[in-house]
KETITI-7204 format. One line per 4 residues: number of its first residue (from 0); their letters; for each residue z, x, y of C-alpha. Coordinates in pm, 1 decimal. Layout:
# residues N
NUM> a> Z X Y | ...
***
This chain:
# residues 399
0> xxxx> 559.3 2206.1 -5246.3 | 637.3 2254.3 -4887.9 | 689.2 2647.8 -4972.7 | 276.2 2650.4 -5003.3
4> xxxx> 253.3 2417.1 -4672.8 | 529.4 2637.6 -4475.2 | 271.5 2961.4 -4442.3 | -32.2 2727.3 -4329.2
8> xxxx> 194.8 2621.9 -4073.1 | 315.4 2911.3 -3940.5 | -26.9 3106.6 -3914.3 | -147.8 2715.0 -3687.3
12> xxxx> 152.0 2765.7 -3490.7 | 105.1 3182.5 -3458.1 | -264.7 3078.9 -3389.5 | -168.3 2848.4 -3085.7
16> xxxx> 72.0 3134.1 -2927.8 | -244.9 3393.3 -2941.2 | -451.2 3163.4 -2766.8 | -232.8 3112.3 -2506.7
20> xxxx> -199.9 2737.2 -2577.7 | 180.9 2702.4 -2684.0 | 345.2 2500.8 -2451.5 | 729.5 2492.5 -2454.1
24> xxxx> 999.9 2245.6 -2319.8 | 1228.6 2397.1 -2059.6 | 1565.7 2218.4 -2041.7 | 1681.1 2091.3 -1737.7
28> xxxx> 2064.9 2027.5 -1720.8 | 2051.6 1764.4 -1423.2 | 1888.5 1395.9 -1341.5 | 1503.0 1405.6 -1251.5
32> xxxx> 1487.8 1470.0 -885.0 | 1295.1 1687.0 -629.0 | 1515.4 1947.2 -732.4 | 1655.9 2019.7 -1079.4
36> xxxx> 1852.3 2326.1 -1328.1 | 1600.2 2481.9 -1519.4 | 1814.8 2626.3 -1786.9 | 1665.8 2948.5 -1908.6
40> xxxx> 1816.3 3280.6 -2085.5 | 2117.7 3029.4 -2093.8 | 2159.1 2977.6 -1747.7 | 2055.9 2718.3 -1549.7
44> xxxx> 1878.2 2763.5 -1194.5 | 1799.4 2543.2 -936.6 | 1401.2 2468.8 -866.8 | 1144.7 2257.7 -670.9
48> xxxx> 1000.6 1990.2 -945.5 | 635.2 1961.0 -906.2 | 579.8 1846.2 -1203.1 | 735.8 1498.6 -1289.0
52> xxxx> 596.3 1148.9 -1224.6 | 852.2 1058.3 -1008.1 | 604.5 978.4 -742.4 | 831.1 769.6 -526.0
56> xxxx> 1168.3 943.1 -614.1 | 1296.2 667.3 -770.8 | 1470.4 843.3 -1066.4 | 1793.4 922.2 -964.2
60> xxxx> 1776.8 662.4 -660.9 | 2151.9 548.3 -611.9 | 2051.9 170.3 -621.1 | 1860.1 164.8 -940.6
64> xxxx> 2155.0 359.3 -1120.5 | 2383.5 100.9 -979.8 | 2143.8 -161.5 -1131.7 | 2185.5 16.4 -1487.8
68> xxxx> 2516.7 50.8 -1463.2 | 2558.8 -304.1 -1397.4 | 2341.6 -410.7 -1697.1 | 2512.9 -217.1 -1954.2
72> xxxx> 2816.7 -420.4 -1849.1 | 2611.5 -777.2 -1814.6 | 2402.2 -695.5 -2117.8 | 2478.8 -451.5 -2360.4
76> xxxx> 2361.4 -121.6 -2445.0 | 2047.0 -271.4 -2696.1 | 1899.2 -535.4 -2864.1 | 1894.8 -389.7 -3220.5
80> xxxx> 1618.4 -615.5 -3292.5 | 1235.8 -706.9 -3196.0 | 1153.6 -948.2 -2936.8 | 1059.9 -1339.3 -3179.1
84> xxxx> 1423.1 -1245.1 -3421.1 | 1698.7 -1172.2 -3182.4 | 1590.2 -961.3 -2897.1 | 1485.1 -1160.8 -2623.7
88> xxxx> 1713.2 -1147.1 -2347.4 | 1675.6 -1360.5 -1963.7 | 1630.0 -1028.5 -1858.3 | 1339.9 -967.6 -2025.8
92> xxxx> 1174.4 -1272.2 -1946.3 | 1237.9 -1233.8 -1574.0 | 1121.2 -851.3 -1585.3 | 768.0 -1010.8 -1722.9
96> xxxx> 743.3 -1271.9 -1413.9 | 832.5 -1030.2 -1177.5 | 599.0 -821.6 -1254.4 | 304.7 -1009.6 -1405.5
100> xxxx> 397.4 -1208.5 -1022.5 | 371.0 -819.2 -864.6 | 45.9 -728.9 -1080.1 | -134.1 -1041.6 -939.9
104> xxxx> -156.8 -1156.2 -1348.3 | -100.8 -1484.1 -1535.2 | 175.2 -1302.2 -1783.0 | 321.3 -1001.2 -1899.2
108> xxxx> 445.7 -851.6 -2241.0 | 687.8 -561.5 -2244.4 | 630.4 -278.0 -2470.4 | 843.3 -3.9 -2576.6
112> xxxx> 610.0 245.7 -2401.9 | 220.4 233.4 -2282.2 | 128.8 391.5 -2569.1 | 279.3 126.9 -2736.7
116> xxxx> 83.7 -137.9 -2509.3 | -267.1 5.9 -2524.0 | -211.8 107.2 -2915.1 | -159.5 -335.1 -2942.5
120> xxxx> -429.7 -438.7 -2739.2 | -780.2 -304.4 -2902.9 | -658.9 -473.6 -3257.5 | -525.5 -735.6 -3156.5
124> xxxx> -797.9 -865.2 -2954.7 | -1166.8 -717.7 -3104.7 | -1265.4 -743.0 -3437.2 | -1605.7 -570.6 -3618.2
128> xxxx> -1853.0 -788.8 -3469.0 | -1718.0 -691.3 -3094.8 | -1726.6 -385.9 -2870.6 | -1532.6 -187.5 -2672.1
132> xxxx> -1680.9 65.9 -2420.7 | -1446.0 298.1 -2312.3 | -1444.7 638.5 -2040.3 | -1462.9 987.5 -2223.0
136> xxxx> -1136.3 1093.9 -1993.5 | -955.9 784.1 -2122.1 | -587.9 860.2 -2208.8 | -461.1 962.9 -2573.7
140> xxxx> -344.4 654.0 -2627.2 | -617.6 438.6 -2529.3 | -838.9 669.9 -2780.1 | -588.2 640.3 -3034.2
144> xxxx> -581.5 245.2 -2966.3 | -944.2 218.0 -3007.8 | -934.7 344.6 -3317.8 | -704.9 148.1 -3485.1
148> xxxx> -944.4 -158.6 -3396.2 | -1249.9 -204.6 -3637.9 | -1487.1 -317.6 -3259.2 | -1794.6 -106.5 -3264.7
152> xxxx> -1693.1 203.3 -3012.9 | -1925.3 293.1 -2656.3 | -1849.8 591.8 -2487.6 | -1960.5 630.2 -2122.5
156> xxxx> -1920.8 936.7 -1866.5 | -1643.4 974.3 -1694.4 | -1720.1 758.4 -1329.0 | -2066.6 763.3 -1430.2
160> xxxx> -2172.9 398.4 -1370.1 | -2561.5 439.5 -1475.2 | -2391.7 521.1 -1833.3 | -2198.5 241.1 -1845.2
164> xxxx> -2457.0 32.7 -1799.9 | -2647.6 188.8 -2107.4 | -2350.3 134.7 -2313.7 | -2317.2 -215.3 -2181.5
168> xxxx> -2704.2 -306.4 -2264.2 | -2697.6 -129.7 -2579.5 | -2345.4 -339.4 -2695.4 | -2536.8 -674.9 -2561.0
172> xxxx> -2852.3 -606.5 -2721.4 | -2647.9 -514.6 -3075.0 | -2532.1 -862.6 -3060.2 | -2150.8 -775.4 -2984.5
176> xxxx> -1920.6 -1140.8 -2966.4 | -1693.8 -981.4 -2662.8 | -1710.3 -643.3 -2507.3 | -1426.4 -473.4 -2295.4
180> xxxx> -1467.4 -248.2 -2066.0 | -1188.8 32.2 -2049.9 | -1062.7 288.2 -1772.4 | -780.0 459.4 -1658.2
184> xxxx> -728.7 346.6 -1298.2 | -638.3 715.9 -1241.0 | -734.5 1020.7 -1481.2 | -374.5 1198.3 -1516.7
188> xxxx> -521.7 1515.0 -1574.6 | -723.7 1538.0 -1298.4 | -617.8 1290.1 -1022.7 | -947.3 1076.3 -977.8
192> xxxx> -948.4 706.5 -917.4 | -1146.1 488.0 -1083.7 | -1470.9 328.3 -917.9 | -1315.0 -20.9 -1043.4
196> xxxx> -1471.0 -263.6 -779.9 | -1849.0 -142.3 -957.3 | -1753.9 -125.3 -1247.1 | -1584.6 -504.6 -1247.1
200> xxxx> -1960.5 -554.8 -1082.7 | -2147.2 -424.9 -1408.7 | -1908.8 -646.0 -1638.4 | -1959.3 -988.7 -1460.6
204> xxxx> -2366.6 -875.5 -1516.4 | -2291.6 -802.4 -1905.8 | -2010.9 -1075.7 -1946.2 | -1759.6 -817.4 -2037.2
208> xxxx> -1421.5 -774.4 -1998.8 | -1213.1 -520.8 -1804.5 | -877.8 -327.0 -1888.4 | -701.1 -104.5 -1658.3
212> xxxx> -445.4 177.0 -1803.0 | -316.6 177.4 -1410.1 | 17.1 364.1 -1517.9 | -62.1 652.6 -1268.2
216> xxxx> -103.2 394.0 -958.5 | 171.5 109.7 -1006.9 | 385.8 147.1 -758.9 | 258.8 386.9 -473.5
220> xxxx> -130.3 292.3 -493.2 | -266.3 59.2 -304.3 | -153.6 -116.6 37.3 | 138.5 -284.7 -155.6
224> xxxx> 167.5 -33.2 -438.8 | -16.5 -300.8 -663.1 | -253.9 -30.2 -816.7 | -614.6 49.0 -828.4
228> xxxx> -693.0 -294.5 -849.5 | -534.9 -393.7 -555.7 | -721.1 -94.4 -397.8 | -1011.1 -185.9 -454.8
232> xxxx> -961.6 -529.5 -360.8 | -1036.7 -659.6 -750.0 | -702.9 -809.4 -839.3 | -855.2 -1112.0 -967.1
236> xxxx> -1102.7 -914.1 -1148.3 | -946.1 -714.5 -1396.6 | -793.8 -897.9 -1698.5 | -605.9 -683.4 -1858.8
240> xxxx> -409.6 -432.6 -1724.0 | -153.9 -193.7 -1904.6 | 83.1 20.5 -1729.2 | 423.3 196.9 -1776.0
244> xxxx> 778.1 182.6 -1622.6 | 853.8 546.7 -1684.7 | 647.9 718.7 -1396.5 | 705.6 557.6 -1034.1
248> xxxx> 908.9 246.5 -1195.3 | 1181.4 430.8 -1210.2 | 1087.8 692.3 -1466.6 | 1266.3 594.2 -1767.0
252> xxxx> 1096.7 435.4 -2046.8 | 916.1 173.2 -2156.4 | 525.2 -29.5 -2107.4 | 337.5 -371.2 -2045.5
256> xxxx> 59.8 -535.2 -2076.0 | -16.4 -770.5 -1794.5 | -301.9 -986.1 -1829.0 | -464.8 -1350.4 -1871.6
260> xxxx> -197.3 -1575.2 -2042.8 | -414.0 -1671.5 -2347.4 | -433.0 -1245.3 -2394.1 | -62.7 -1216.4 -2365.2
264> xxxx> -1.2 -1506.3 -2538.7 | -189.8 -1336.0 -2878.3 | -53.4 -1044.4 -2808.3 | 312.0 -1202.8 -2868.7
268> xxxx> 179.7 -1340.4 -3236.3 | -18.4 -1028.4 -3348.4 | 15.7 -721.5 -3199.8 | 179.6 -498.4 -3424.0
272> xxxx> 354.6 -284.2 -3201.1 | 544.2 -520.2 -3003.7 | 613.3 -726.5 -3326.4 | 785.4 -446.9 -3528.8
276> xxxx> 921.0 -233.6 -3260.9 | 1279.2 -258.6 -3101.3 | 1286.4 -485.9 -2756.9 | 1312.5 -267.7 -2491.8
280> xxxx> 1664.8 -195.6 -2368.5 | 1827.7 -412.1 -2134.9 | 1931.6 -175.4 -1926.8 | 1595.9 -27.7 -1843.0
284> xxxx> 1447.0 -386.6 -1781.9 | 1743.9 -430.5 -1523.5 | 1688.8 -117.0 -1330.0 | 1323.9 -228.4 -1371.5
288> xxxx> 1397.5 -527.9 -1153.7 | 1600.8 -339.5 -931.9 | 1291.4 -65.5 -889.9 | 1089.0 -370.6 -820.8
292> xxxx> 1322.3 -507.4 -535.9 | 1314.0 -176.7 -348.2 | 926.8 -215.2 -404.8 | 884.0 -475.7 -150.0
296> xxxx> 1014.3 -234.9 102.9 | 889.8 120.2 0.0 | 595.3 144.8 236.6 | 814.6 434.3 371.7
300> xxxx> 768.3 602.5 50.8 | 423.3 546.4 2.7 | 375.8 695.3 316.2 | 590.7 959.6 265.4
304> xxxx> 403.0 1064.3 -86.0 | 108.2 1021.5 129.9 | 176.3 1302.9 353.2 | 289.4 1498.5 102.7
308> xxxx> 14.9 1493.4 -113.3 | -229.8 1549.1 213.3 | -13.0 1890.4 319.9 | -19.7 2030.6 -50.9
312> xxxx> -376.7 1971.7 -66.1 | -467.4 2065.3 263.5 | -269.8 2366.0 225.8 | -366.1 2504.1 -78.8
316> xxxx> -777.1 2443.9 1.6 | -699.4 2704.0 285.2 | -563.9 2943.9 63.0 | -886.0 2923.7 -126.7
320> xxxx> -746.0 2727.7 -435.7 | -958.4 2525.7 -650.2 | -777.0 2211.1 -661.6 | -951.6 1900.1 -798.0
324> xxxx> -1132.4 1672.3 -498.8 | -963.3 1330.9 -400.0 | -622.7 1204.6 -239.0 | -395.7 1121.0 -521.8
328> xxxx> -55.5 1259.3 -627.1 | -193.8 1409.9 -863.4 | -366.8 1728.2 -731.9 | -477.1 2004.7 -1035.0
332> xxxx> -467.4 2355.2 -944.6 | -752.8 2514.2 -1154.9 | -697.5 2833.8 -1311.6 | -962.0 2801.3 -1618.5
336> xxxx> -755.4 3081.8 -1865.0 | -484.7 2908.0 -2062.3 | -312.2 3252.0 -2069.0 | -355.4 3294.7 -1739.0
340> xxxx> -213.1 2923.9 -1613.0 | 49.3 2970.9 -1880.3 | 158.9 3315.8 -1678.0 | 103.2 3147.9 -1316.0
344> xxxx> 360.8 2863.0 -1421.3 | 587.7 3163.5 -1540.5 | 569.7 3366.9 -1224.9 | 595.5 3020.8 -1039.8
348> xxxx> 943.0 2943.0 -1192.7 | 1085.1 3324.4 -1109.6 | 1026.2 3188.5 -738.8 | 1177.8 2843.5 -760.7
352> xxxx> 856.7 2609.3 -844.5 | 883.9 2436.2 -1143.1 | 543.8 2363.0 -1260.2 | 359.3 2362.7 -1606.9
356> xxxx> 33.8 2498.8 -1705.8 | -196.1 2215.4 -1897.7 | -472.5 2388.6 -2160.7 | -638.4 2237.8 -2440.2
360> xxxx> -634.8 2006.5 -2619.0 | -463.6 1855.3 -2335.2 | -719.4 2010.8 -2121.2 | -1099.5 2073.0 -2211.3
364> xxxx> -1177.3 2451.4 -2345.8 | -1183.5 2676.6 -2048.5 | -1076.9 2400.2 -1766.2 | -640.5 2556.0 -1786.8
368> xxxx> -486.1 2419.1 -1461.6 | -154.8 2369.7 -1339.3 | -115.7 2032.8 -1226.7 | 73.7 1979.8 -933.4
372> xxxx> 269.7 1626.7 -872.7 | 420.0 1537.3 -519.2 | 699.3 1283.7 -489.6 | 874.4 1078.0 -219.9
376> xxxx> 1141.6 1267.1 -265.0 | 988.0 1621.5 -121.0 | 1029.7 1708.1 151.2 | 807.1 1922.8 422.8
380> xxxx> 972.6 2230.8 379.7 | 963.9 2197.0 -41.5 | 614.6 2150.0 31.3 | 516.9 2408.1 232.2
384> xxxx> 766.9 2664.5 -8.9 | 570.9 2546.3 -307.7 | 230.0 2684.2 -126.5 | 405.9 3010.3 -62.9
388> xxxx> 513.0 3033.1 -401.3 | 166.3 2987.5 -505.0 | 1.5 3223.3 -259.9 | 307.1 3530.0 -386.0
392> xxxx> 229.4 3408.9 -752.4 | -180.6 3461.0 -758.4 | -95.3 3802.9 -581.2 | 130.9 3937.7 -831.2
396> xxx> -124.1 3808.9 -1093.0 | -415.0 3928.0 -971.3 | -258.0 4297.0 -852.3
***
């Protein structure tokens, strides 16, 4: 049988290199850091990483491996079972005060991932006589969430409050039981915040509720890194809020859902993925405390990322680079050809600047970019090289 599939295969795949849109993994042979070994034609090289989540360095910091280290002796390497059998540890348990405590929340439920997380929510909670309205740059998995739930589905433009209060009317006057509200707090592919204060305003008017992917934001957003919700002063507005501990927590693995207590507490009965997935390791949840200790006292390193983020930007806008408005850590260079980005990334790495070139379907047809991510952990002069790399890489192209 497969002999028949194997062709159809190879002609998708051979159709994805013509168009520019094959995207390949480059091996690194060192920890995530500012700098890593790009391995390529077997041997590795040292770049600038501009392209990780590690927003506040965190990755490879030497009191968070410590942490791990020390939990693989305390605790074991895994649970080799799901949280209500055998795999609940005190670990895990404090990891889900601390940070339902940090998040401003009544409880937390760990997740294997935040795909994970927002693919339990949307069943667990809305049935066919509900609604969900949702943003059309949501992420994957809050798409791929929605539609595992049987709630009628709303659509609204991205940021574009006047639509969300048509999809909010029209769920109302269709009778829906409960409608949520759902948003990235910050669009990964494009680095803009969302207006959460209005749109927490709109809900109290429809009696909806509101659920925050924030897993872009936790940790460096925000005057105490609490997220968009804390930015926008709506902390005790949002009631559901899902997030991940593999971008600024750290970077490893794994997800939550932080939220009212009577959410969590379904959550822990019904939703599927945390009831037939393994518990997340031990280890990670004990680094995860340990990323949360250093927390308290990172304002440094939000600062730091901060000034970062403002140079690159700054920089690049006088160069005469399209890159995406706003003031996040997130800053997309737009190119608009996916061969093109694909080929800027290329020339980027021959010059030390690791970076990767997004196209569809990551990316909308015709929007290619290279998306750009600062850390903590640059530093002025990796900055300012990156530009310069930039500037030398559009010249080459475009001679």
């Amino acid at each position: 049988m497969f002999d028949s599939v194997r062709a159809d295969l190879s002609a998708a795949l051979d159709d994805i290199r013509a168009a520019g849109l094959h995207k390949p993994e480059r091996v690194i042979d060192t920890p995530q850091s500012a700098t890593v070994n790009v391995v390529a034609g077997g041997r590795p090289g040292e770049v600038l990483n501009f392209c990780a989540n590690n927003y506040l360095g965190l990755a490879d910091h030497p009191e968070v491996i410590a942490a791990a280290h020390e939990a693989l002796d305390r605790w074991g390497y895994g649970m080799a079972s799901v949280r209500f059998i055998c795999g609940t540890q005190e670990v895990h348990k404090e990891l889900e005060a601390r940070l339902s405590a940090f998040l401003g929340q009544e409880d937390t439920i760990l997740y294997s991932s935040c795909f994970d997380a927002n693919g339990g929510v949307f069943e667990t909670l809305l049935g066919p006589e509900d609604a969900v309205i949702s943003d059309a740059l949501n992420h994957a998995s809050i798409i791929d969430g929605i539609r595992l739930s049987k709630a009628r589905r709303f659509r609204y433009a991205n940021r574009d409050m006047a639509d969300l209060e048509r999809q909010l009317k029209e769920a109302s006057e269709g009778g829906a039981r409960r409608k949520l509200v759902v948003t990235d707090g910050v669009f990964s592919m494009d680095g803009y915040v969302a207006p959460l204060r209005e749109i927490c305003d709109l809900a109290d008017r429809y009696d909806a509720m509101v659920m925050v992917d924030d897993s872009h934001a936790v940790g460096f957003v925000g005057p105490g890194g609490r997220g968009t919700p804390e930015l926008h002063g709506v902390m005790d507005r949002v009631d559901i809020i899902t997030g991940t501990l593999g971008k600024a927590l750290g970077g490893a693995s794994g997800g939550y859902v932080a939220a009212r207590a009577e959410i969590v507490a379904l959550l822990r009965q019904r939703s599927r993925p945390y009831l037939f997935s393994n518990t997340l390791a031990p280890v990670i949840a004990a680094a995860s405390l340990k990323v949360l200790d250093l927390l308290e006292s990172a304002g440094d390193l939000r600062e730091k990322l901060a000034e970062n983020t403002a140079l690159f930007r700054g920089r690049m806008t006088e160069e005469g680079f399209d890159v995406l408005p706003g003031d996040h850590a997130i800053a997309p260079v737009m190119i608009g050809d996916a061969t093109k980005a694909g080929r800027m990334a290329e020339l980027l790495l021959e010059r030390g600047v690791y970076v990767i070139g997004f196209s569809y379907p990551v990316v909308p047809q015709g929007q290619a970019r290279i998306r750009v991510q600062l850390s903590a952990a640059h530093s002025t002069d990796d900055v300012n090289r990156a530009v310069d790399a930039f500037v030398a890489a559009r010249a080459e192209l475009e001679g």
